[in-house]
C-alpha positions as CSV (number, residue, x, y, z in Angstrom):
1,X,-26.6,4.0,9.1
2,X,-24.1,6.5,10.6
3,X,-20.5,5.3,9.6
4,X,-17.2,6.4,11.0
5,X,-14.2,5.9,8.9
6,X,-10.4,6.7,11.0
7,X,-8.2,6.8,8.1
8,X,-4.6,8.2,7.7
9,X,-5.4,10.8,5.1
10,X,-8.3,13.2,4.2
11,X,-9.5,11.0,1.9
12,X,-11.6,12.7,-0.4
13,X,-11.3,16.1,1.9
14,X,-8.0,16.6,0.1
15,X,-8.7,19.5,-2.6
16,X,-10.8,21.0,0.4
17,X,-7.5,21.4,2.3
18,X,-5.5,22.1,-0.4
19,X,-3.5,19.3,0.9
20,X,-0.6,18.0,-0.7
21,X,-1.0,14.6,0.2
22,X,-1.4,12.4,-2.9
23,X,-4.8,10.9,-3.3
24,X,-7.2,9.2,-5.3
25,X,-5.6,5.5,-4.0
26,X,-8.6,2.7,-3.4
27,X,-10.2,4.0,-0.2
28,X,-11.3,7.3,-2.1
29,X,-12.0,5.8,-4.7
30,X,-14.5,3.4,-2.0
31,X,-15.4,6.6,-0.1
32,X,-16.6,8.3,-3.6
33,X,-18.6,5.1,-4.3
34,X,-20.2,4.9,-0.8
35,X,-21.0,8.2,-0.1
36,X,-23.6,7.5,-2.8
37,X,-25.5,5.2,-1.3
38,X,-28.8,7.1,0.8
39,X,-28.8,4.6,3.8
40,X,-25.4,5.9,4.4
41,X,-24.2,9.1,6.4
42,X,-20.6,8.8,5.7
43,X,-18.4,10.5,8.2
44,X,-14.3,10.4,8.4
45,X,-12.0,11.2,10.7
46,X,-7.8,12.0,10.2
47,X,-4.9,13.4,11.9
48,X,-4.3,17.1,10.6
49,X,-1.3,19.7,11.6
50,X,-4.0,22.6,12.0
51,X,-6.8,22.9,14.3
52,X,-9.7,22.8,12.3
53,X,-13.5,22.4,13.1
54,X,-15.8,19.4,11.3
55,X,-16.7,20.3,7.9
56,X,-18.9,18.9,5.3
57,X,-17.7,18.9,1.6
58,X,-19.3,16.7,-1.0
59,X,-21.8,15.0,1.1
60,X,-19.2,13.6,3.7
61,X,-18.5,14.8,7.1
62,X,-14.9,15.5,8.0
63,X,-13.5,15.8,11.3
64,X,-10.0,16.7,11.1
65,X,-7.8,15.9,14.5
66,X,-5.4,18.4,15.7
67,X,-1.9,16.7,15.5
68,X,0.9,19.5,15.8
69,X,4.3,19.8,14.7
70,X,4.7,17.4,11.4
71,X,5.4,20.5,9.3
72,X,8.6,21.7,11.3
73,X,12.2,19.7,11.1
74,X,12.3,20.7,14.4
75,X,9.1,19.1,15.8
76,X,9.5,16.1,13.4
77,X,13.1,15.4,15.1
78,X,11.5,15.9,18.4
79,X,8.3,13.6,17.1
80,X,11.2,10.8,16.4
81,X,13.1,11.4,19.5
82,X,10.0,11.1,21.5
83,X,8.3,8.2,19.3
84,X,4.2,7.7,19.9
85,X,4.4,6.8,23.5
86,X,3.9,10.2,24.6
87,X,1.1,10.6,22.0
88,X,-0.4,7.4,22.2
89,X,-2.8,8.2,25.1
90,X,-3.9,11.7,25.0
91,X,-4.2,11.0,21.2
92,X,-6.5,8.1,22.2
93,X,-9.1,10.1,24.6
94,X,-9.7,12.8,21.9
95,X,-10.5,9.7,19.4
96,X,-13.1,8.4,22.0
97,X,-14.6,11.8,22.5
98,X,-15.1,12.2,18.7
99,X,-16.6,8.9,18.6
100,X,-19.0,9.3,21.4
101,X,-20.0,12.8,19.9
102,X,-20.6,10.8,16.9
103,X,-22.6,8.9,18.1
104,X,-21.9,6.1,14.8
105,X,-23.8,3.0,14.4
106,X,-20.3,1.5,13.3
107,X,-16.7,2.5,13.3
108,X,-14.0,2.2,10.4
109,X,-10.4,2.0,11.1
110,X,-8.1,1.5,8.2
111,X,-5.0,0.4,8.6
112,X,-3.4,-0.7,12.0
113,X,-0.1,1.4,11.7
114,X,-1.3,4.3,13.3
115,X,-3.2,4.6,16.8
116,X,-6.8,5.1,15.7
117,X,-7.4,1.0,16.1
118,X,-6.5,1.6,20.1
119,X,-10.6,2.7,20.1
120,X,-11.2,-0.9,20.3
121,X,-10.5,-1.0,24.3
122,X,-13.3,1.2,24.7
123,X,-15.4,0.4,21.3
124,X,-15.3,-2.7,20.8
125,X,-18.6,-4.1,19.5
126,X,-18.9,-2.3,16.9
127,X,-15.6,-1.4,15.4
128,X,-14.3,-3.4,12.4
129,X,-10.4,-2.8,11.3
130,X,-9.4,-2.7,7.7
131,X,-5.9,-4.5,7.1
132,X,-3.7,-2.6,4.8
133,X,-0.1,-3.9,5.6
134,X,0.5,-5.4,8.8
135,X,3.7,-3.9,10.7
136,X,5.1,-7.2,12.7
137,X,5.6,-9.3,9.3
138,X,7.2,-6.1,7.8
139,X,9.3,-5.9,10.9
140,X,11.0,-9.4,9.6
141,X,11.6,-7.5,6.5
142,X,13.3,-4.3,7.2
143,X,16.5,-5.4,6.0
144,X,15.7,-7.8,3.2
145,X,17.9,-7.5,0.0
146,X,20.3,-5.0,2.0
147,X,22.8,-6.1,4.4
148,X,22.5,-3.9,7.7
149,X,26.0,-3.3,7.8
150,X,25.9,-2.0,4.2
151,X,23.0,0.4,5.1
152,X,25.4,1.3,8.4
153,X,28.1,2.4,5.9
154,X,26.1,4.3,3.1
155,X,23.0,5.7,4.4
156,X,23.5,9.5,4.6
157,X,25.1,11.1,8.2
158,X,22.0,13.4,8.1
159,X,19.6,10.6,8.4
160,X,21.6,9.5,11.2
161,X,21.9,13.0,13.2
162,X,17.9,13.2,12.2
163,X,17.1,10.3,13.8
164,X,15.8,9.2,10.1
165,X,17.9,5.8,10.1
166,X,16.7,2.5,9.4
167,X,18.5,1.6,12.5
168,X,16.3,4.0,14.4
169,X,13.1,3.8,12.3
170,X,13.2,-0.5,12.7
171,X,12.9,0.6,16.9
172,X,10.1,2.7,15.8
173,X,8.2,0.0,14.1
174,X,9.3,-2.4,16.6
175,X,7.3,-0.2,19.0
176,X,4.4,0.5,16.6
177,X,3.9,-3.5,15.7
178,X,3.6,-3.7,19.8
179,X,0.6,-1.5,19.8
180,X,-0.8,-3.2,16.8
181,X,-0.8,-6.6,18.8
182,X,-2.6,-5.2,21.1
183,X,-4.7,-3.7,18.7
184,X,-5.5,-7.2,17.1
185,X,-5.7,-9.0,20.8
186,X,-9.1,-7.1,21.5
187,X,-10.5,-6.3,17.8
188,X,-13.9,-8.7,16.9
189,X,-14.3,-7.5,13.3
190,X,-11.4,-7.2,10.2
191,X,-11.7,-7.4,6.8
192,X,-8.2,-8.5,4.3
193,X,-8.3,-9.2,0.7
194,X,-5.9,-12.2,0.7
195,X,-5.1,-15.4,2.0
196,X,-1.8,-14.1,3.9
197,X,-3.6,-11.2,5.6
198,X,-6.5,-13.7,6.9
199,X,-3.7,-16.3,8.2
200,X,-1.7,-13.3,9.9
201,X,-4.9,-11.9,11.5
202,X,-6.0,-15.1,12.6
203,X,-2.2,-15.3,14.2
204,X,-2.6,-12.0,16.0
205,X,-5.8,-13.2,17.0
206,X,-7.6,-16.6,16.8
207,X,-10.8,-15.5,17.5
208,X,-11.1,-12.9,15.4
209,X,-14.3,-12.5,12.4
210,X,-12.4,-11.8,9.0
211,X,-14.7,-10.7,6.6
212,X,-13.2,-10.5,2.5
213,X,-13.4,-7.1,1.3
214,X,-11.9,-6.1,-2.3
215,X,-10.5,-2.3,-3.3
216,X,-11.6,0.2,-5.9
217,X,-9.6,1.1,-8.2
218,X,-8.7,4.5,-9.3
219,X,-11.3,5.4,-11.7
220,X,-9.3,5.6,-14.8
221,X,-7.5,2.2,-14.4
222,X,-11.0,0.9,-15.5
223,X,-11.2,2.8,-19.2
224,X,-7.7,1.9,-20.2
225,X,-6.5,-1.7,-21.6
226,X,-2.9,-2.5,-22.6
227,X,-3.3,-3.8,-26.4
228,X,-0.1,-4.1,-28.0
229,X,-0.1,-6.2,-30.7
230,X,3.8,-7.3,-30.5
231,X,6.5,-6.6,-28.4
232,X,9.0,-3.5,-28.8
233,X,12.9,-4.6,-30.3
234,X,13.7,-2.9,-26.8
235,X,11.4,-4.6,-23.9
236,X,10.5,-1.9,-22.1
237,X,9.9,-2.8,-18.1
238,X,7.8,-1.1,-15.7
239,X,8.6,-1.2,-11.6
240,X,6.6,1.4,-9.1
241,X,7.9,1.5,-5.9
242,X,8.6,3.7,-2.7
243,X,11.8,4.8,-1.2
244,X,12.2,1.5,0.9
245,X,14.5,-0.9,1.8
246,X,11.7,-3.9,1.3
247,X,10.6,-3.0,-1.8
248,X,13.1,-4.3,-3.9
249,X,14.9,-1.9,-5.6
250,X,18.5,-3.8,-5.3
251,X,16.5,-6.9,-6.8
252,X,16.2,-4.2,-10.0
253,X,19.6,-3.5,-9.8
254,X,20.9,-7.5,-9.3
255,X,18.3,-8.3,-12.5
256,X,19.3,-5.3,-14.3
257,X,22.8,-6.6,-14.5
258,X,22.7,-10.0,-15.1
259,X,20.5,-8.8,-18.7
260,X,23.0,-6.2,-19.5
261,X,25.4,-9.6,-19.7
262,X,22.8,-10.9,-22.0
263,X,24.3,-9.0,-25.3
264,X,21.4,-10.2,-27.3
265,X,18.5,-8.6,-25.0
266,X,17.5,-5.1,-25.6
267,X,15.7,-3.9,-22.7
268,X,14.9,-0.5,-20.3
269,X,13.4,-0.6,-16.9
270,X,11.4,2.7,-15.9
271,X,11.0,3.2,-11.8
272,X,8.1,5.0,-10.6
273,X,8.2,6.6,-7.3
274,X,12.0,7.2,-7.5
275,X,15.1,9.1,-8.7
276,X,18.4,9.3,-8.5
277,X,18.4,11.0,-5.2
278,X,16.5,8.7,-3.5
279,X,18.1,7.0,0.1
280,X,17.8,3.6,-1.7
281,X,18.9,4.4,-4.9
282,X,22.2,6.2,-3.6
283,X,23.0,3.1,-1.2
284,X,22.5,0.4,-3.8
285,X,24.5,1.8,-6.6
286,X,27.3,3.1,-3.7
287,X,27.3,-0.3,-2.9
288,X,27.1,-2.4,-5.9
289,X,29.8,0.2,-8.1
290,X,26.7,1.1,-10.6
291,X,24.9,3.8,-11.8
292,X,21.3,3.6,-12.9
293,X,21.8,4.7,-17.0
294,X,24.7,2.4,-17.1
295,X,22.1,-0.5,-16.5
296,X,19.3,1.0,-18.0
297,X,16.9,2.2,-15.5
298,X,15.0,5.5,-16.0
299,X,13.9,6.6,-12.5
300,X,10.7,8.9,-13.2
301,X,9.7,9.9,-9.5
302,X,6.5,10.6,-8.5
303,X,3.9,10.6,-11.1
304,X,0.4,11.4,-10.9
305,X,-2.3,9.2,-12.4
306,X,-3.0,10.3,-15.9
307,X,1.1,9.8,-16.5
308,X,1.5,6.8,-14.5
309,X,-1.0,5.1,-17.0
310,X,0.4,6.4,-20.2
311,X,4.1,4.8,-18.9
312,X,2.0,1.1,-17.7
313,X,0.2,1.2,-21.5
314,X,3.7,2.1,-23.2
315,X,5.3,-0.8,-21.3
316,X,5.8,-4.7,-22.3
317,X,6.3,-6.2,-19.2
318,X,5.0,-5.2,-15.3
319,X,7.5,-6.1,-12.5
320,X,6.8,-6.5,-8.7
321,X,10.1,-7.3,-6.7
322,X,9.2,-6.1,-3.2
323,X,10.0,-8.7,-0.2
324,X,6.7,-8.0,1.4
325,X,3.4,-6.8,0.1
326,X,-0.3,-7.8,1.2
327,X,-2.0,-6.8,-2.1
328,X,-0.1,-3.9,-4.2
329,X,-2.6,-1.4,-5.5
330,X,-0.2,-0.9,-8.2
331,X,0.0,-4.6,-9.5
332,X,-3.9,-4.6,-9.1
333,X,-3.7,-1.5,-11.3
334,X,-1.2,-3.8,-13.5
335,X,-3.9,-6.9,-14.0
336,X,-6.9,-4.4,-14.6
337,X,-5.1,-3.2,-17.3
338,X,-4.2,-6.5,-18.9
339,X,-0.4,-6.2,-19.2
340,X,2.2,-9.0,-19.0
341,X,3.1,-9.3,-15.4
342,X,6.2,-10.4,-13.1
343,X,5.3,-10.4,-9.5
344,X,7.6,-11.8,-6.3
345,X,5.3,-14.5,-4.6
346,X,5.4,-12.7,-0.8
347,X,2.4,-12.0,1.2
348,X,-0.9,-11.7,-0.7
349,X,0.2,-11.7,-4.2
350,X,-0.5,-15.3,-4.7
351,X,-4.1,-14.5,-4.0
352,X,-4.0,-11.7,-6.3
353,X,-2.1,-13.3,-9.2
354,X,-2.2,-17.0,-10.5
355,X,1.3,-18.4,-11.1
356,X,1.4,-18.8,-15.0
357,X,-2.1,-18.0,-15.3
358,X,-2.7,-14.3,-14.9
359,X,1.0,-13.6,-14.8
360,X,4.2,-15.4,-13.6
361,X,5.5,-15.1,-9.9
362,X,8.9,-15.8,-8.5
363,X,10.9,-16.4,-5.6
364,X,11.8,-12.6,-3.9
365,X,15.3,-11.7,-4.0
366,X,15.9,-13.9,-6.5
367,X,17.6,-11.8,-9.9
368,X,17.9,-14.8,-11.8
369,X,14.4,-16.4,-11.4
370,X,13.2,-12.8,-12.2
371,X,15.6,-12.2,-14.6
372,X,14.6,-15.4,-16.5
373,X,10.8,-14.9,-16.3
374,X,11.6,-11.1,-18.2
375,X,13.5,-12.9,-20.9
376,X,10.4,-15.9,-21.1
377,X,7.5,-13.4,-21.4
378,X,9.7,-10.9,-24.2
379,X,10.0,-13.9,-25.9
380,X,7.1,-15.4,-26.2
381,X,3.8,-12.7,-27.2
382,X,1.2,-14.9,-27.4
383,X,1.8,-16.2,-23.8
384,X,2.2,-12.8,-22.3
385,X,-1.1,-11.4,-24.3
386,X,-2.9,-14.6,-22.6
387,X,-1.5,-13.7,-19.4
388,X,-2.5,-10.3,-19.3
389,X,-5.8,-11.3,-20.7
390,X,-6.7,-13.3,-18.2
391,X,-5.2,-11.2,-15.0
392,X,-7.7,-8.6,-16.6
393,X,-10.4,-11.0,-16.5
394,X,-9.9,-11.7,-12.6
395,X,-9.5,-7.9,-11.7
396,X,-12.3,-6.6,-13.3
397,X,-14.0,-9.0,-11.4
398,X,-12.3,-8.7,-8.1
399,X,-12.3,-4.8,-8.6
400,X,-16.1,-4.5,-9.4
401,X,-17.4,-1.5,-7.7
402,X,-20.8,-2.7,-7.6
403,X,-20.3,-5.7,-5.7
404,X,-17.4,-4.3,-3.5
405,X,-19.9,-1.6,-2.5
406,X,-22.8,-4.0,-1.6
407,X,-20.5,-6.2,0.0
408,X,-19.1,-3.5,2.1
409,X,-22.4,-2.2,3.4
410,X,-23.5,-6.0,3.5
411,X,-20.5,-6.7,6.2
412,X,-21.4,-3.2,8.0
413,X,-25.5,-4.3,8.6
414,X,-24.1,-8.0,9.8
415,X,-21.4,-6.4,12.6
416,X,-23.8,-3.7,13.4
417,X,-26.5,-6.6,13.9
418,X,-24.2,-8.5,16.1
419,X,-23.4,-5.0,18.1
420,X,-26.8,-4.8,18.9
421,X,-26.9,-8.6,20.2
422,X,-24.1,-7.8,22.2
423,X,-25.6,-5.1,24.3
C-alpha cells in the first residue's frame, strides 16, 4: 500500500537536510517503525525553504515543497503582514499535483494548523487527518494566565514593529482556526488519542469517523525508569514547556512563590525549553516584580534528548501547568518513565493520566491547588512511587509500538476499503 504522509517537518529526512529542525518527537519515531513494515511504500511530503527534487533516504520517499522566504527577517515580516491567504491556494494546487503524481492508495495529513488538510476538497475519500492540537480551542486560550493588557505593556516594541505580537499572532490563528473548520467540515477520516480531541472533532464535524491512534515514543524514553528510592532534602521539580503564553509558565511563577513562603520546604524547579530571555519569561517576572533564582527556577533552554532524560530521572516530582494541551508528548514521556507526576486537568490529559492513580491532576491556573499537590507527593514517597508505578504501567501499554503500528496500518486497510466502496 502506497502511503502519503503531509507533515510539518522532514520527519526522518532531517540529517539528510542537515536541517536544524529538532526531531526525533513521536511521528519519527512512527515513521521509523512503519517504514519497516514490507506492505508499506512510505512516502512524506513537507514544506521546505529550497527547491529540492524527491529523494529517497532510508527507505522512505521524500518530496520536499518549495516554500520561499522563512529564512529572511525580511520575507518572514512580509509572510506576517500578508498571512496565508495569499499562500493558501497556489500552495493548495501544488499539493494536489503531488498527490495525483503520487498516485497513493491513502493520504496522511498530520496536524490541521497548516494548509496540507485543504486536500480534502479534492481528496476526500481517502484522506484521513491526524489531530495534534486543534487551533479554535487554543484560540479561547491565547491569553490564559496573562492579562492582555499586561502583555500590551511588557511584550518587547520589536515584536510589535515585527508584526510578532500576541495581539497580531491571535488574528493569525483566528484566521488559521477558519481554515481548519473548513478543513474538518469536509474531512471523513481522523484519528485523536483522547477523549477531548474525539468530542472537539465530533464538534467541528458530526459526521466525522474517529479512529483511536496512540504515539511512539522517542526510543530511549522506553530503556530508562525513574527509581529513586527516597526523596531529595531539596524536592527537585521538572516543567518542559515552549515560549507561550498558554503554557503556563506564570502558573510556575504564582506556585513558585507561594512555596518560597513555605520556610520549611526546600525545593528547585528546572524549566526546559526556556531561559531567561524568553518573551514569557521577561513579561511575567516584569510584571510580577520577580526574578527566576530568587524563586528558585533554573531555566535550562532547549535540551536534546539524551539530557532531557538525565534532568526527568534526577527529578522528584513532574509538573504540567499549561491551560491547554491534547496529549503532551512530554508528560507521556513523564508516565513511561515512572516518575511522580502533577498535571493541570485541560484537554486530553485526563485521558492520559488517572486522577490520583497514575499521578494527581489539578485545576489550571490554580498555584495553590498545584502548589498543594507538590508539597502532598514530597511528603509522602510511597504514594508518589505508586503513582509513578502505575502511570508507567498505562504508558508502556498505551505507547506499545507493536500494537500502535498494527493498529495504524489496521485503520489505513479499513479507510482504504471504504475508498474503494466509495468509487
Amino acid at each position: 500500500m502506497k502511503i502519503l504522509w503531509f507533515a510539518n517537518t522532514p520527519c526522518g529526512a532531517s540529517v539528510y537536510l542537515n536541517s536544524s529542525i529538532v526531531t526525533g518527537g513521536w511521528l519519527e519515531s512512527l515513521e521509523k517503525e512503519l517504514k519497516k513494515e514490507s506492505t508499506i511504500d512510505l512516502h512524506v511530503a513537507f514544506y521546505w525553504v529550497e527547491r529540492l527534487n524527491s529523494f529517497t533516504f532510508n527507505d522512505v520517499t521524500y518530496h520536499p515543497i518549495y516554500r520561499p522566504g522563512t529564512k529572511s527577517k525580511a520575507h518572514k515580516f512580509l509572510s506576517r503582514l500578508l498571512g496565508f491567504k495569499n499562500s493558501d491556494s497556489s500552495e493548495v494546487l501544488l499539493i494536489n499535483k503531488l498527490v495525483r503524481e503520487i498516485n497513493p492508495d491513502l493520504i496522511h495529513v498530520f496536524g490541521s494548523e497548516e494548509n496540507f488538510g485543504l486536500i480534502v476538497l479534492e481528496f476526500q475519500q481517502k484522506t484521513i487527518l491526524t489531530i495534534q492540537g486543534i487551533l479554535n480551542p487554543i484560540y479561547n486560550k491565547l491569553y490564559a494566565g496573562f492579562p492582555k493588557q499586561i502583555i500590551n505593556k511588557y511584550e518587547p516594541l520589536i515584536r510589535k514593529l515585527s508584526l510578532n505580537s500576541l495581539k497580531y499572532k491571535s488574528k493569525s490563528i483566528l484566521r488559521k482556526s477558519r481554515r481548519e473548520k473548513i478543513i474538518y467540515k469536509n474531512l471523513l477520516f481522523c484519528s485523536g488519542r483522547t477523549e477531548w480531541d474525539q468530542r472537539v472533532a465530533n464538534i467541528l464535524n458530526p459526521n466525522i469517523q474517529y479512529f483511536r491512534i496512540n504515539e511512539i515514543l522517542r526510543d530511549s524514553f522506553y530503556n530508562k525508569k525513574w527509581d529513586k528510592k527516597e526523596f531529595n532534602k531539596r524536592i527537585s521539580i521538572l516543567t518542559i514547556m515552549s515560549d507561550t503564553y498558554y503554557k503556563g509558565i506564570e502558573t510556575i511563577v504564582h506556585t513558585a512563590i507561594l512555596l518560597k513562603e513555605l520556610n520549611t520546604f526546600n525545593f528547585s524547579w528546572n524549566i526546559v525549553g526556556l531561559t531567561k530571555r524568553s518573551n514569557t519569561v521577561k513579561i511575567v517576572t516584569k510584571w510580577l516584580g520577580v526574578d527566576s533564582q530568587s524563586l528558585n527556577l533554573n531555566l535550562y533552554g532547549r535540551m536534546d534528548e539524551q539530557q532531557i532524560i538525565k534532568l526527568m530521572l534526577e527529578a522528584d516530582i513532574y509538573c504540567q501547568v499549561s491551560h491547554i494541551e491534547n496529549s503532551p508528548n512530554s508528560l507521556c514521556e513523564a508516565m513511561i518513565l515512572g516518575m511522580p507526576i502533577v498535571a493541570t486537568f485541560v484537554g486530553g490529559t485526563s485521558t492520559m493520566l488517572e486522577n490520583n492513580k497514575e499521578g494527581i491532576l489539578v485545576q489550571e491556573g490554580e498555584p495553590y491547588s498545584i502548589a498543594g499537590a507538590i508539597v502532598e507527593i514530597s511528603n509522602n514517597f510511597s504514594k508518589a512511587k505508586a503513582l509513578g508505578d502505575n502511570a508507567r504501567t498505562t504508558a508502556a501499554q498505551r505507547h506499545s509500538k507493536t500494537i500502535i503500528v498494527e493498529n495504524t496500518k489496521s485503520v489505513y486497510h479499513r479507510i482504504h476499503a471504504q475508498s474503494l466502496d466509495l468509487k
